[in-house]
N, CA, C and O atoms as a GROMACS GRO file, in nm:
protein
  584
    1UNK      N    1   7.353   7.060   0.114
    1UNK     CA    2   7.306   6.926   0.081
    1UNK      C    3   7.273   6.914  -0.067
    1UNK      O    4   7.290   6.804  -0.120
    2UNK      N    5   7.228   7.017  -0.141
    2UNK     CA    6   7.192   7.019  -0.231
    2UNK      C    7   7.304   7.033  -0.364
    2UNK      O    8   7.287   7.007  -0.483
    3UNK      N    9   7.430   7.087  -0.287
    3UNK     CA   10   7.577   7.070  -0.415
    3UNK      C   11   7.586   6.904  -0.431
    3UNK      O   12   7.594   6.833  -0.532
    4UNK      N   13   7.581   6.866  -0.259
    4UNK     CA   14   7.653   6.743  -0.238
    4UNK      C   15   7.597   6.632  -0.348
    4UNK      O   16   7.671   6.550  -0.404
    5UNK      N   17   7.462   6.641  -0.368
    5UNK     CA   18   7.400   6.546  -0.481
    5UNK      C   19   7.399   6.598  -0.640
    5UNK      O   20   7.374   6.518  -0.730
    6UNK      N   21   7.422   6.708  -0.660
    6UNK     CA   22   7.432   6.735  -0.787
    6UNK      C   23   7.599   6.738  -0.860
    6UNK      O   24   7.641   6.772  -0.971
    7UNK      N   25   7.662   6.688  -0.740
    7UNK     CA   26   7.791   6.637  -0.754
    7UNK      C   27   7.799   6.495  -0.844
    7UNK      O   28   7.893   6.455  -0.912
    8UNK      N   29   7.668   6.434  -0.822
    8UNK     CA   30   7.626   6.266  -0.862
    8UNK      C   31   7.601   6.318  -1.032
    8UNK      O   32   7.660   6.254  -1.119
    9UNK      N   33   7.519   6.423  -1.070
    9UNK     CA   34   7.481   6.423  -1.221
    9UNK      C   35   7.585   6.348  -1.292
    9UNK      O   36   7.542   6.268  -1.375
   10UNK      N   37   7.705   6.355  -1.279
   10UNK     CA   38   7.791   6.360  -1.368
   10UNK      C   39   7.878   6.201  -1.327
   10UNK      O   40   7.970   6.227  -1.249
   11UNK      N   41   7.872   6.089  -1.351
   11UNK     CA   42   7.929   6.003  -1.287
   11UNK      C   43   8.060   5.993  -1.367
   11UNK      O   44   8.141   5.950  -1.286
   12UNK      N   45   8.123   6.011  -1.488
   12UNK     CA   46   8.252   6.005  -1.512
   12UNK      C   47   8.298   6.120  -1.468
   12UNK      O   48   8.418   6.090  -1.470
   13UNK      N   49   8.296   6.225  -1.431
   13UNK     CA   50   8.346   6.297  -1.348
   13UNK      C   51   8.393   6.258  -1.216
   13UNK      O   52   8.509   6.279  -1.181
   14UNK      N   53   8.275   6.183  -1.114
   14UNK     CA   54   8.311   6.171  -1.016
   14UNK      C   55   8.403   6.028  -1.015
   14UNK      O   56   8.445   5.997  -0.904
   15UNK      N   57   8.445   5.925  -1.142
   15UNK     CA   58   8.480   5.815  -1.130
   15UNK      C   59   8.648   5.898  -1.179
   15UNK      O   60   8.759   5.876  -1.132
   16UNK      N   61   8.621   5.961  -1.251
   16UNK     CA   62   8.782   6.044  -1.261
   16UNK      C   63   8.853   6.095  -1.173
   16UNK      O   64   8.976   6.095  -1.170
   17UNK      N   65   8.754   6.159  -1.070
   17UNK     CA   66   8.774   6.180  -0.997
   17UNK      C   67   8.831   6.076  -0.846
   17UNK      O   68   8.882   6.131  -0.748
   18UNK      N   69   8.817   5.974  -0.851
   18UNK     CA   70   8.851   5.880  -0.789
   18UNK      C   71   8.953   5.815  -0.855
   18UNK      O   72   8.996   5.711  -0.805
   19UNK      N   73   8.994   5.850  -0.943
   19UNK     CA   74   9.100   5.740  -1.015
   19UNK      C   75   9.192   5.823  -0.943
   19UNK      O   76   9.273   5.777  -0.862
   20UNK      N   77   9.177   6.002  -0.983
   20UNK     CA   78   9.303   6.089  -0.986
   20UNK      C   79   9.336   6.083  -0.834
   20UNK      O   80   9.437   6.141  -0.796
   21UNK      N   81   9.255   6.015  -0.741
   21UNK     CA   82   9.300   6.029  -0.580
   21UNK      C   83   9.396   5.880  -0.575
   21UNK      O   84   9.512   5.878  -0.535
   22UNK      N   85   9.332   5.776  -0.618
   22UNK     CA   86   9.382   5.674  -0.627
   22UNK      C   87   9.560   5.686  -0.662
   22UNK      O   88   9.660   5.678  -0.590
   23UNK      N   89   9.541   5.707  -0.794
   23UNK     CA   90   9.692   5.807  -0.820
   23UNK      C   91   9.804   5.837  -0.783
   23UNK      O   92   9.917   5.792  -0.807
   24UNK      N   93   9.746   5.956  -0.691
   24UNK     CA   94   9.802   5.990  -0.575
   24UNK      C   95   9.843   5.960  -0.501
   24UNK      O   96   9.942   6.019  -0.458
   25UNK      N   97   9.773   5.808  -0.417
   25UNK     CA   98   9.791   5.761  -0.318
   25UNK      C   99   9.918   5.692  -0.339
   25UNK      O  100  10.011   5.668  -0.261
   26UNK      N  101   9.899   5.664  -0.472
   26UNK     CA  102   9.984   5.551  -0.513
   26UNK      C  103  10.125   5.652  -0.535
   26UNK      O  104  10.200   5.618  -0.444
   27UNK      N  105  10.169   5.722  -0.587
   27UNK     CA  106  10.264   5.760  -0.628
   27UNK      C  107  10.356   5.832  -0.482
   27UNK      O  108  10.478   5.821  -0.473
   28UNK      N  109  10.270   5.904  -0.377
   28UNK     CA  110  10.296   5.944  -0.283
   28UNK      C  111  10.347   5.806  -0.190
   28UNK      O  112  10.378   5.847  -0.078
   29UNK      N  113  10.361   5.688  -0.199
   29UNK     CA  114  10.347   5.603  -0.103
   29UNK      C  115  10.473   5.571  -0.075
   29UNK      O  116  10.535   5.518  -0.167
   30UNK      N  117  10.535   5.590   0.038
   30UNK     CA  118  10.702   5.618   0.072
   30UNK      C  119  10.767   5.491  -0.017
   30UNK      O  120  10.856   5.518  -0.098
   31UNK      N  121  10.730   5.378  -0.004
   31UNK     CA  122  10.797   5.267  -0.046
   31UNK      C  123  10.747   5.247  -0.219
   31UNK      O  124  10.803   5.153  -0.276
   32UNK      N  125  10.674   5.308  -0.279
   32UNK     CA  126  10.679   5.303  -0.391
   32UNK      C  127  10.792   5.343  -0.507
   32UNK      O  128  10.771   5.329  -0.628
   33UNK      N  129  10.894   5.385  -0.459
   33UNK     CA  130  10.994   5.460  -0.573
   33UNK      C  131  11.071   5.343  -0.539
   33UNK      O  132  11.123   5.276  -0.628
   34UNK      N  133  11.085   5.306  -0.392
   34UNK     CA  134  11.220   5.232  -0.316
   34UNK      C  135  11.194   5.100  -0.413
   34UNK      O  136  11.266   5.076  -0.509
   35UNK      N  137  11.085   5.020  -0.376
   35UNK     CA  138  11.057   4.901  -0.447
   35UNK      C  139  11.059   4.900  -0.593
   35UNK      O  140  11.133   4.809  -0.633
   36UNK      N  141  10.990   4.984  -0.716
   36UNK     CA  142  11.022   4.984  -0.817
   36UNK      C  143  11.167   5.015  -0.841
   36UNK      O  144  11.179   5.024  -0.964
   37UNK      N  145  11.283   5.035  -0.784
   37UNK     CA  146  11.382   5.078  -0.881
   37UNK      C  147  11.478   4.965  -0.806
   37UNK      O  148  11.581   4.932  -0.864
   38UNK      N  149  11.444   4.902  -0.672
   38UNK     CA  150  11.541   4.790  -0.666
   38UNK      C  151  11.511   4.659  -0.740
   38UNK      O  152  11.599   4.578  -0.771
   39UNK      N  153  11.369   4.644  -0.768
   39UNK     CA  154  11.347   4.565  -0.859
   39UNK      C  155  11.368   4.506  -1.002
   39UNK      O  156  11.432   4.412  -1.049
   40UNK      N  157  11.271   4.620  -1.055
   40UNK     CA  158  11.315   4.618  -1.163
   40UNK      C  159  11.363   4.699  -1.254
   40UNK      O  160  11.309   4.699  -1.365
   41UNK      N  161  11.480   4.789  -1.225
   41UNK     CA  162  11.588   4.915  -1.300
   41UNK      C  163  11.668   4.891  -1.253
   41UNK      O  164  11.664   4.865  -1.133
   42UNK      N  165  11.792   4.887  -1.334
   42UNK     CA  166  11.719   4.888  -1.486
   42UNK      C  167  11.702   4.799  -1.590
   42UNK      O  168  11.780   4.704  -1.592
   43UNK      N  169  11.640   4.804  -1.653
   43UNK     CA  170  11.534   4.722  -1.770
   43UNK      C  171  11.716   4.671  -1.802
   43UNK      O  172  11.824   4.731  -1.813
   44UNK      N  173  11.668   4.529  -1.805
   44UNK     CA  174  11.793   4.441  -1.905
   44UNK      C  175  11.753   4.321  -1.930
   44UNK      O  176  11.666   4.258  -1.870
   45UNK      N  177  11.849   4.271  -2.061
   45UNK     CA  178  11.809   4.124  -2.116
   45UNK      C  179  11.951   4.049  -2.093
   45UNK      O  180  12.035   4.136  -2.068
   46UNK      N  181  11.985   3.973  -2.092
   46UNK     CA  182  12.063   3.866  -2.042
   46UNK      C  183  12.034   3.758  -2.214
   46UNK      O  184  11.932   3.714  -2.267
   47UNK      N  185  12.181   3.752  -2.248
   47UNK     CA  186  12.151   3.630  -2.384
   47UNK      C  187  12.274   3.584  -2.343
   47UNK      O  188  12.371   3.636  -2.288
   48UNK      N  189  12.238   3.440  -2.395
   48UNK     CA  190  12.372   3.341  -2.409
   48UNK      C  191  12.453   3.339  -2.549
   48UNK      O  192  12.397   3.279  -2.641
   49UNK      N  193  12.562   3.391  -2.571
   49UNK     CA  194  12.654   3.383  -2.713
   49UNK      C  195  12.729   3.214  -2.636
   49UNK      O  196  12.712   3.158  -2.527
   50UNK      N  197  12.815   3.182  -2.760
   50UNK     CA  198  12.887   3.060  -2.837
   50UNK      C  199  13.006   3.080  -2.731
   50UNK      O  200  13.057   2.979  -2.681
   51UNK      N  201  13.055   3.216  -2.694
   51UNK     CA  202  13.140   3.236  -2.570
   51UNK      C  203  13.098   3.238  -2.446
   51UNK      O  204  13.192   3.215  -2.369
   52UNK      N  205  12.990   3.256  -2.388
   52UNK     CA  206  12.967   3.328  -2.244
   52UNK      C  207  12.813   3.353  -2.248
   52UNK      O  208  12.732   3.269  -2.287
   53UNK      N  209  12.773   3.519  -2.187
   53UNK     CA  210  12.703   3.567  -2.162
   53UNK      C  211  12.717   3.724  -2.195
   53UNK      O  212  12.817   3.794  -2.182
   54UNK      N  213  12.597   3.756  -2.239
   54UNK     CA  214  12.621   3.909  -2.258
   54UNK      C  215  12.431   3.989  -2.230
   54UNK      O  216  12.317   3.973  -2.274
   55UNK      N  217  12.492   4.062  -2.145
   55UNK     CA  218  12.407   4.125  -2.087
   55UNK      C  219  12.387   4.300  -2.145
   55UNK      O  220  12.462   4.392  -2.177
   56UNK      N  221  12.290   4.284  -2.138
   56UNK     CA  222  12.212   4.517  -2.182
   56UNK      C  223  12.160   4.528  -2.105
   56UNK      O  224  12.089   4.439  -2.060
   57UNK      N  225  12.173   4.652  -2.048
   57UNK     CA  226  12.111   4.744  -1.939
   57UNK      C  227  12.109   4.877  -2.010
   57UNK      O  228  12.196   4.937  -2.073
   58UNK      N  229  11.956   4.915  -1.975
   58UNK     CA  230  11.925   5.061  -1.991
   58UNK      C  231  11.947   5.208  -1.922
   58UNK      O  232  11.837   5.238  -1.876
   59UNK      N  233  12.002   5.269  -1.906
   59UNK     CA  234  12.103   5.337  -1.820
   59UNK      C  235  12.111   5.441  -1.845
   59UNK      O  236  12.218   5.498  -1.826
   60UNK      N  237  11.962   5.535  -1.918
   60UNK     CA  238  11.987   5.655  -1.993
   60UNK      C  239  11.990   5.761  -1.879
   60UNK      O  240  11.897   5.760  -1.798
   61UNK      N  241  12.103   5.863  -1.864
   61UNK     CA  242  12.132   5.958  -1.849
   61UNK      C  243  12.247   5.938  -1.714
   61UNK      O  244  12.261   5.999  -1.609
   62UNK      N  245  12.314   5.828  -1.772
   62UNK     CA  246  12.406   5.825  -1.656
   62UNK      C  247  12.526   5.792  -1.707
   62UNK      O  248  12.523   5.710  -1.799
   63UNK      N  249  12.662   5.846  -1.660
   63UNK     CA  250  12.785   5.803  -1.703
   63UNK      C  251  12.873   5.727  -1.659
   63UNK      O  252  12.882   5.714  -1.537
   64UNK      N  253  12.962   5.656  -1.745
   64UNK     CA  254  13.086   5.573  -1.632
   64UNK      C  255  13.105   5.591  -1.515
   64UNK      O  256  13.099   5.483  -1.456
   65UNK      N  257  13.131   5.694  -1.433
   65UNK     CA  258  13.156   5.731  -1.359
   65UNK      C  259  13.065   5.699  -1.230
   65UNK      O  260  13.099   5.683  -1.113
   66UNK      N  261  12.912   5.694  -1.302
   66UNK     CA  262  12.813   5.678  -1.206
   66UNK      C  263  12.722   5.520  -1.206
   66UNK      O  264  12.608   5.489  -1.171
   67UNK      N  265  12.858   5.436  -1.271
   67UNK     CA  266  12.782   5.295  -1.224
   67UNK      C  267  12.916   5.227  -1.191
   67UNK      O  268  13.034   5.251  -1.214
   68UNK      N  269  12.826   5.104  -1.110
   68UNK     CA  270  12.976   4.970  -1.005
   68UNK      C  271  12.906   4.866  -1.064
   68UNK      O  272  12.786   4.848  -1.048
   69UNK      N  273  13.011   4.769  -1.160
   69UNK     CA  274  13.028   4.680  -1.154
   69UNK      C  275  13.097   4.615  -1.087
   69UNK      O  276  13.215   4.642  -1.065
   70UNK      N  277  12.990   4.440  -1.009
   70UNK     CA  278  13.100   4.381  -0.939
   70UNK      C  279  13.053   4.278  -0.992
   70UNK      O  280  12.932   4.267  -1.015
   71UNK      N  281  13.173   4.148  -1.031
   71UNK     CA  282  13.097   3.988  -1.120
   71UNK      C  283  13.185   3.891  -1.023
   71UNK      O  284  13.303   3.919  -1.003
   72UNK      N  285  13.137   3.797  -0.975
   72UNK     CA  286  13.165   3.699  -0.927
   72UNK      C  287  13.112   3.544  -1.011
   72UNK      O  288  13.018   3.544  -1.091
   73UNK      N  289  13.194   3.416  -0.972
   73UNK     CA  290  13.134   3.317  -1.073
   73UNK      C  291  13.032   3.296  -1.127
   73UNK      O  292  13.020   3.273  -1.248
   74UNK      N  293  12.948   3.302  -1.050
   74UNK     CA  294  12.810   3.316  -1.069
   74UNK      C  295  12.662   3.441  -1.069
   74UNK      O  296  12.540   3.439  -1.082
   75UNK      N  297  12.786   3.549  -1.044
   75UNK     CA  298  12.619   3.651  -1.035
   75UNK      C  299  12.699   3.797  -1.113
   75UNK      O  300  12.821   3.811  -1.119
   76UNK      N  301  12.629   3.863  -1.151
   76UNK     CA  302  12.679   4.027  -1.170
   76UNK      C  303  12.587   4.127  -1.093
   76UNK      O  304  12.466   4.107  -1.086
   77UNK      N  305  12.647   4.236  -1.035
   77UNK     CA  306  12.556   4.310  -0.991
   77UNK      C  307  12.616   4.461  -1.050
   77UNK      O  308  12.728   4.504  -1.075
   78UNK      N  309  12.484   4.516  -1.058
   78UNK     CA  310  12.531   4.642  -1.116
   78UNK      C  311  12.458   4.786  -1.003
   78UNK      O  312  12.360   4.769  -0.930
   79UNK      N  313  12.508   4.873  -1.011
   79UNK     CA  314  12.466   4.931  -0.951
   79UNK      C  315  12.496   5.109  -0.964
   79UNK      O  316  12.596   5.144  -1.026
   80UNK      N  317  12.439   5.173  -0.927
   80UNK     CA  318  12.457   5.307  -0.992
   80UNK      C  319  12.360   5.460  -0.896
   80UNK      O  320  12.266   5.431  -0.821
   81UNK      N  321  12.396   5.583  -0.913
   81UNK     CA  322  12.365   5.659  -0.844
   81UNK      C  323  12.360   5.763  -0.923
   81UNK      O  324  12.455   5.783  -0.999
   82UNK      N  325  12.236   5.860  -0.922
   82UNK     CA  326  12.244   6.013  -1.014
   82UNK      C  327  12.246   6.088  -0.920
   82UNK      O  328  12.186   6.051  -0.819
   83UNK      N  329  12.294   6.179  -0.921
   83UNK     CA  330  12.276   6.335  -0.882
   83UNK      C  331  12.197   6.451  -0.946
   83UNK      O  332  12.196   6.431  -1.068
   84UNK      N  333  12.141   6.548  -0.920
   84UNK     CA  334  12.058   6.581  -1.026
   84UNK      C  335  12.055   6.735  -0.965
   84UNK      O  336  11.979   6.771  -0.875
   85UNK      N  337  12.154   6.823  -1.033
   85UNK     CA  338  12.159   6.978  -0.986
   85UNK      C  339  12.135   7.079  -1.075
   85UNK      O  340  12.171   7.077  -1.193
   86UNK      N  341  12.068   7.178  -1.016
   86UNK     CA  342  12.052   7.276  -1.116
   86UNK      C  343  12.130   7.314  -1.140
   86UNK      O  344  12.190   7.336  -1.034
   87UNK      N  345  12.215   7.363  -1.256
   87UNK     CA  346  12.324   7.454  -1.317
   87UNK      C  347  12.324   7.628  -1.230
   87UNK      O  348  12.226   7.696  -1.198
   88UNK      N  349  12.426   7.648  -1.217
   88UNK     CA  350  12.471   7.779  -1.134
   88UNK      C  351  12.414   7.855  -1.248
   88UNK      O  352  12.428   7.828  -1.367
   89UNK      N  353  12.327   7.981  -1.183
   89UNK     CA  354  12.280   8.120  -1.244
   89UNK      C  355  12.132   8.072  -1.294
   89UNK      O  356  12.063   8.162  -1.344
   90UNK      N  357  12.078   7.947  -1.287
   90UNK     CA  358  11.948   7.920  -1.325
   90UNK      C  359  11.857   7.851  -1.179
   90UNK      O  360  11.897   7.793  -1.078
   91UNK      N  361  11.706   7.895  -1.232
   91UNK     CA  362  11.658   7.867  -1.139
   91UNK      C  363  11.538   7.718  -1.123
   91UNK      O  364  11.474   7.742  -1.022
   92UNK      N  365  11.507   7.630  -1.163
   92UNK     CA  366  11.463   7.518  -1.179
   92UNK      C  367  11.297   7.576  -1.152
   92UNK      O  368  11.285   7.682  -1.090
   93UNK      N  369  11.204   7.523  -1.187
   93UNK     CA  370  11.078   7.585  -1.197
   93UNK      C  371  10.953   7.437  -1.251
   93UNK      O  372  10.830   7.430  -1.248
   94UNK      N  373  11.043   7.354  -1.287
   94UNK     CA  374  10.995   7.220  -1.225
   94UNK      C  375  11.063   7.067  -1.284
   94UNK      O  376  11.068   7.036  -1.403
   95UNK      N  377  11.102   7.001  -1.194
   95UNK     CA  378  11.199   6.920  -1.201
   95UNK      C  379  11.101   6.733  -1.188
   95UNK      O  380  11.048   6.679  -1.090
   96UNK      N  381  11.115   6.680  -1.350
   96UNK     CA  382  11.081   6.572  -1.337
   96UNK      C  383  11.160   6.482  -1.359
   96UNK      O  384  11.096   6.387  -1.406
   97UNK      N  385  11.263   6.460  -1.351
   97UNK     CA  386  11.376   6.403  -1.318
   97UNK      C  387  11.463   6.402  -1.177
   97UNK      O  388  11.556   6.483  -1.174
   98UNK      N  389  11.447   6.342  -1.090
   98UNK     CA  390  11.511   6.313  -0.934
   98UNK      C  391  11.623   6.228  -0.969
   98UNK      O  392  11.643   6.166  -1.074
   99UNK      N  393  11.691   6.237  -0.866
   99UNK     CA  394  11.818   6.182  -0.830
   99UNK      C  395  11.784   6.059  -0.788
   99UNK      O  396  11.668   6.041  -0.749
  100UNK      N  397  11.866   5.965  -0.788
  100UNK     CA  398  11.848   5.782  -0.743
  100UNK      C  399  11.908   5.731  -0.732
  100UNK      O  400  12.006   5.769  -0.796
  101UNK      N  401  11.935   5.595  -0.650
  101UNK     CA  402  12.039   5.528  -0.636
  101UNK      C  403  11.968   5.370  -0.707
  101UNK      O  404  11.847   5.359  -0.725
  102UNK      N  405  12.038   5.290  -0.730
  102UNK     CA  406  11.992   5.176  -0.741
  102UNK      C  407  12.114   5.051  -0.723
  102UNK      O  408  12.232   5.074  -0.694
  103UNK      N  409  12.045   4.893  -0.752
  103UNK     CA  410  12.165   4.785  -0.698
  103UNK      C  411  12.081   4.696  -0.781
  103UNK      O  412  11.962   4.691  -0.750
  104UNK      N  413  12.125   4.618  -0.892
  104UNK     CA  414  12.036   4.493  -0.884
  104UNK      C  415  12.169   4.373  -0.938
  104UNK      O  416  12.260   4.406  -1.014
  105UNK      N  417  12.154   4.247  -0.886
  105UNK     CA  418  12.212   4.163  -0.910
  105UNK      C  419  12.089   4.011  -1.002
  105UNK      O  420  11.971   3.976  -0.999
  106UNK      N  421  12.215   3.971  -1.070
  106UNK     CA  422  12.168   3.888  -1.159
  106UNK      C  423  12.258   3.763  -1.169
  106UNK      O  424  12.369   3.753  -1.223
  107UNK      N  425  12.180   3.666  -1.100
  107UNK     CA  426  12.257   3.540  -1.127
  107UNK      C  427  12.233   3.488  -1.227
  107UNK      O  428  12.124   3.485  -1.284
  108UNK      N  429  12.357   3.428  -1.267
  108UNK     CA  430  12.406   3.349  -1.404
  108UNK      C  431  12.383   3.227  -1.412
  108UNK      O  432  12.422   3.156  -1.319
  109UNK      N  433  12.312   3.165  -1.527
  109UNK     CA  434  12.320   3.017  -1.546
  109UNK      C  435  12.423   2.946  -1.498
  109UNK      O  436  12.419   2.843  -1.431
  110UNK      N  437  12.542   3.025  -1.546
  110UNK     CA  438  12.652   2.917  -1.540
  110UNK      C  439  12.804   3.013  -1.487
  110UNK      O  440  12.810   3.136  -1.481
  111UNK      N  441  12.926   2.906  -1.451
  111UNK     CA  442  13.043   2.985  -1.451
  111UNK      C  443  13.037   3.089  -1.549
  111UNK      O  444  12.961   3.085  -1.646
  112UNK      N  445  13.149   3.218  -1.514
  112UNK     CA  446  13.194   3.284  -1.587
  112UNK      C  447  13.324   3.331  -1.517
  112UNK      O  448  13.327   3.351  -1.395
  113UNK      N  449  13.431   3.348  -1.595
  113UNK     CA  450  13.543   3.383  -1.592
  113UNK      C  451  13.546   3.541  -1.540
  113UNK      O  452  13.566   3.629  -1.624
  114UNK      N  453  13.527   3.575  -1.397
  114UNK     CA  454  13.502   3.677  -1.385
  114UNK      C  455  13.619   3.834  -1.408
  114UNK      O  456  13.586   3.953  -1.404
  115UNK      N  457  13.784   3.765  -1.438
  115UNK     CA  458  13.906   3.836  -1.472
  115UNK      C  459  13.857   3.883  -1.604
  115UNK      O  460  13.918   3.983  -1.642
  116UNK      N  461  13.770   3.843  -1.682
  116UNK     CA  462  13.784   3.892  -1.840
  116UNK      C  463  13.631   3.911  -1.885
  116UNK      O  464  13.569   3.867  -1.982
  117UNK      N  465  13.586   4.007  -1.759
  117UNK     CA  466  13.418   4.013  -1.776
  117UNK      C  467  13.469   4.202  -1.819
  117UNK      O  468  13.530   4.279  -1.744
  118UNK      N  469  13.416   4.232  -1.963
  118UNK     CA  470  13.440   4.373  -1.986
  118UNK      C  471  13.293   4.431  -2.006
  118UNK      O  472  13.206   4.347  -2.031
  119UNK      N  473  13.244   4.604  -1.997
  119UNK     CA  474  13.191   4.647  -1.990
  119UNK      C  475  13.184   4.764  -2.104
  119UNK      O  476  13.297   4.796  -2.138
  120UNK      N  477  13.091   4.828  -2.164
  120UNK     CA  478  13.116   4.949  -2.216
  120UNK      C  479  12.950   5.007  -2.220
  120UNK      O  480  12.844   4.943  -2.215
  121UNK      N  481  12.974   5.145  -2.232
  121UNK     CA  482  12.854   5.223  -2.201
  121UNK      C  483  12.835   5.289  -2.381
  121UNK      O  484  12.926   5.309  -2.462
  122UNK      N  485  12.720   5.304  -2.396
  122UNK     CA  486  12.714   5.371  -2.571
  122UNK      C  487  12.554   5.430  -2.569
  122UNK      O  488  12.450   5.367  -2.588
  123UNK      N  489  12.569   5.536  -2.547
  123UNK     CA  490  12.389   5.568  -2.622
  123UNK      C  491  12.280   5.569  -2.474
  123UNK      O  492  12.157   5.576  -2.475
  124UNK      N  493  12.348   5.562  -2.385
  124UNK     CA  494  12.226   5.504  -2.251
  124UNK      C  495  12.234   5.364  -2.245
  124UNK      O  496  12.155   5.302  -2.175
  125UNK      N  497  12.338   5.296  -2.324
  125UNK     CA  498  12.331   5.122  -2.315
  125UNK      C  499  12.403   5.079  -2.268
  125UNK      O  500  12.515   5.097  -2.316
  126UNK      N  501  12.393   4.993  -2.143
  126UNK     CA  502  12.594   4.939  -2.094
  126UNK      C  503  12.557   4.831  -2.086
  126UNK      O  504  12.462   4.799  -2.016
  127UNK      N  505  12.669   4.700  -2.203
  127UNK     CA  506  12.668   4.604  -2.253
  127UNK      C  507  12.803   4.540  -2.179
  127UNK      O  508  12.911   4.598  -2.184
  128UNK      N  509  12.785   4.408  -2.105
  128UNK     CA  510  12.848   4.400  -2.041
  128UNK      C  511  12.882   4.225  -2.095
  128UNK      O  512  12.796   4.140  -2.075
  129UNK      N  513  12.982   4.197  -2.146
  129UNK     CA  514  13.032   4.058  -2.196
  129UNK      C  515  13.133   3.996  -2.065
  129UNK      O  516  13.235   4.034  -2.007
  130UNK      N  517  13.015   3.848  -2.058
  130UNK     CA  518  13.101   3.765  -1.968
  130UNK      C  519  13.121   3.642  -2.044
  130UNK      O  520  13.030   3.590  -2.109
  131UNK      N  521  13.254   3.591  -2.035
  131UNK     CA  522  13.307   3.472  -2.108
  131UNK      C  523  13.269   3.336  -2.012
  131UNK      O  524  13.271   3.339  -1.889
  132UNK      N  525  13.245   3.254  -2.068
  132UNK     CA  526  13.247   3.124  -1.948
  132UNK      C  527  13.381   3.102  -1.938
  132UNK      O  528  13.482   3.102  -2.008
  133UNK      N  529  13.330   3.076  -1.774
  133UNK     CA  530  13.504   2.982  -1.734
  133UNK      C  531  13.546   2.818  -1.782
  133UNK      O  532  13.467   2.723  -1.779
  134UNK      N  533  13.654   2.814  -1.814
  134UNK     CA  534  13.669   2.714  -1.863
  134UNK      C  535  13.635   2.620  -1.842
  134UNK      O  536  13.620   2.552  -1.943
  135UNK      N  537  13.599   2.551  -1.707
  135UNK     CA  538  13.515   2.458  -1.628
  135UNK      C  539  13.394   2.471  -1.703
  135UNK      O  540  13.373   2.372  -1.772
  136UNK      N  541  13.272   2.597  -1.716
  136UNK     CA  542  13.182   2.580  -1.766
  136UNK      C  543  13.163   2.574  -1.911
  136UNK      O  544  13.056   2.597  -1.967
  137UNK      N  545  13.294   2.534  -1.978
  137UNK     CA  546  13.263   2.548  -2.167
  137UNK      C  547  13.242   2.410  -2.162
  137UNK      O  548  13.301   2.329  -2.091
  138UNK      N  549  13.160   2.392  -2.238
  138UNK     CA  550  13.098   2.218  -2.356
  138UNK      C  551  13.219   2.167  -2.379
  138UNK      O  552  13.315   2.225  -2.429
  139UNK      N  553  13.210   2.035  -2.334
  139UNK     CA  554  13.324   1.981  -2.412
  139UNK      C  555  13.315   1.939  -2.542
  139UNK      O  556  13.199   1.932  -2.581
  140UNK      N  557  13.394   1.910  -2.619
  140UNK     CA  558  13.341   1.776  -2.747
  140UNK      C  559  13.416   1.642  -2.713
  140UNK      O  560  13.539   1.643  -2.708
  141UNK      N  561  13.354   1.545  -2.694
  141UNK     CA  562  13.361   1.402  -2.681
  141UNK      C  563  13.362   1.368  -2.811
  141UNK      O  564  13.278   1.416  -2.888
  142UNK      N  565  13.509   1.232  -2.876
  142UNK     CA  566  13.504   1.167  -2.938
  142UNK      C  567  13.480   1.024  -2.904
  142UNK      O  568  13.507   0.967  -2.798
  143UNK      N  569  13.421   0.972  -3.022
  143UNK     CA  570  13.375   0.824  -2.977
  143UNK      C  571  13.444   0.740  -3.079
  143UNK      O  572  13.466   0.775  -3.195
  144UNK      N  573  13.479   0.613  -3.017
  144UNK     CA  574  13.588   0.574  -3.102
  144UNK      C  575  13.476   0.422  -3.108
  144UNK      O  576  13.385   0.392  -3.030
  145UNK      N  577  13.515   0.365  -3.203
  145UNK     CA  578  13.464   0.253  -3.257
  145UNK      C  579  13.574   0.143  -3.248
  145UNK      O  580  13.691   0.154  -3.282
  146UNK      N  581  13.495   0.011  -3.182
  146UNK     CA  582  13.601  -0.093  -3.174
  146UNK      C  583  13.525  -0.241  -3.131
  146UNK      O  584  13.592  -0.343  -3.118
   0.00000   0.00000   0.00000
């Protein structure tokens, strides 16, 4: 009885101590990895150019190989999967990097010409240019005087 209250002397101890369980709870919680990475990963901005649309996604440590693009008139979805193995003859001793899958789709303001939507990967960055379809380009209207 007598640890149990001299456990109290110290109250940022015991409030640290409650954070670091809190923590825990949180990071251990089955649906916590699932929900953050269909949400929001990976990190991208979406801008409108004078042609289309052009989109960045953050994508560090993954290659061509390990992402699907699919673009339809209106949406892009991207999607991607790591694998994550130890190299033959070594022994891993602690691994903070896991393997993942992810999917996120992003609807578009407007048409886009989805035959001439190109992609390229550079640095952890895959920049993905969509042109509007011709239906969705501005017209220019002349006005005639009379």
């Amino acid at each position: 009885m007598v640890n149990y209250w001299m456990e109290f002397t110290d109250p940022l101890r015991v409030l640290d101590e409650v954070r670091r369980h809190i923590d825990r709870a949180i990071v251990q919680h089955p649906g916590a990895r699932a929900r953050g990475a269909e949400g929001r990963w990976p990190r991208m901005s979406l801008d409108e150019t004078s042609d289309g649309f052009e989109l960045r996604a953050l994508v560090p440590g993954l290659s061509e190989s390990e992402l699907k693009l699919t673009a339809t008139s209106g949406s892009l979805t991207i999607s991607g999967a790591r694998a994550v193995e130890t190299p033959k003859g070594f022994t891993a001793h602690r691994k903070e990097r896991g393997a993942y899958k992810f999917t996120r789709t992003v609807d578009l303001p407007a048409k886009i010409d989805a035959d001439h939507v190109s992609a390229s990967l550079k640095h952890g960055v895959l920049t993905v240019t969509m042109p509007r379809s011709a239906e969705a380009r501005p017209r220019v209207i002349s006005v005639n005087a009379g």
